[in-house]
C-alpha positions in Angstrom: 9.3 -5.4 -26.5 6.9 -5.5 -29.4 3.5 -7.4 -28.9 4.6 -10.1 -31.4 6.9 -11.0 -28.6 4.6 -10.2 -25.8 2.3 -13.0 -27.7 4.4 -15.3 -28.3 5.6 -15.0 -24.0 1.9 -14.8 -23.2 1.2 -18.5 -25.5 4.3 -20.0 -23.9 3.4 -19.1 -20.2 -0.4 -20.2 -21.1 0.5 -23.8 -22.3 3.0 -24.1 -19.6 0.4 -24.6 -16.9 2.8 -23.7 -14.6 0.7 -20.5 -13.5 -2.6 -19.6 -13.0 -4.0 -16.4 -15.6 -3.1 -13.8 -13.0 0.6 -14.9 -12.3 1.2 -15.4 -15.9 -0.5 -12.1 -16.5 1.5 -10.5 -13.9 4.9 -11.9 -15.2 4.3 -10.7 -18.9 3.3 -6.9 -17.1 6.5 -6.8 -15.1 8.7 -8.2 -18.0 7.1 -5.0 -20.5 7.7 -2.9 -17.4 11.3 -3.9 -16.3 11.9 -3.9 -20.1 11.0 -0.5 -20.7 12.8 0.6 -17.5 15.9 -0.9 -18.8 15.4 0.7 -22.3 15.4 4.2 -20.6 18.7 3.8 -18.2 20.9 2.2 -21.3 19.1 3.6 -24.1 17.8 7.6 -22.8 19.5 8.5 -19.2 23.0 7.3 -19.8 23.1 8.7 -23.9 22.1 12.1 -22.1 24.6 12.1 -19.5 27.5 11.4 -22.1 26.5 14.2 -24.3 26.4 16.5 -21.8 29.4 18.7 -21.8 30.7 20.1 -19.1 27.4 18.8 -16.6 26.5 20.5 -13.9 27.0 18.5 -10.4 22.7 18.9 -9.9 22.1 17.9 -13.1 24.3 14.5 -12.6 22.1 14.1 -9.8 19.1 14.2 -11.4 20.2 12.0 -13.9 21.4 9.4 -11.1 17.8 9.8 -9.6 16.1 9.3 -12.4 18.2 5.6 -13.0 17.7 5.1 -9.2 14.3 5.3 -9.7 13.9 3.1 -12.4 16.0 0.5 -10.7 13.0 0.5 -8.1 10.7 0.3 -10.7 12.5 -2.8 -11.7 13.0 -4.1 -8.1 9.0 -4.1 -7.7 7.9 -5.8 -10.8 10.4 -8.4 -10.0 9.2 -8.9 -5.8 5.4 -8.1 -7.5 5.8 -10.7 -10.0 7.8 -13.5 -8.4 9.5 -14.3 -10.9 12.5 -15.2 -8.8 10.5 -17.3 -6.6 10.0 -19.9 -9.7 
């Protein structure tokens, strides 16, 4: 997400006036966050794992840990935010 897009979220949210600064504040960090945790499962892990030949099982593990733990990553900054609470 570049920061002309984080702006343009950060204006929208402001005029809105459905949040107070820290909510908004904390929605536009979790949406960066969750962002960039989606951008490394689809866009790092998963590349790795298909060019891979031949993987090792431990090494498929790792790779499944490392998108495990960005799916927490994601799970926080969505329960932190409360953006599903809206």
């Amino acid at each position: 997400m570049d920061d002309q897009t984080i702006d343009q979220l950060l204006e929208i949210l402001k005029k809105s006036s459905l949040f107070s600064v820290e909510e908004y504040e904390s929605i536009i960090h979790a949406l960066i966050d969750i962002h960039e945790s989606i951008d490394e499962v689809y866009n790092k892990i998963i590349p790795k794992i298909l060019n891979v030949k031949n993987i090792k099982r431990q090494d498929l593990k790792d790779f499944l840990w490392n998108i495990g733990e960005e799916f927490r990553h994601i799970d926080y900054h969505i329960k932190d935010s409360k953006i599903t609470e809206l």
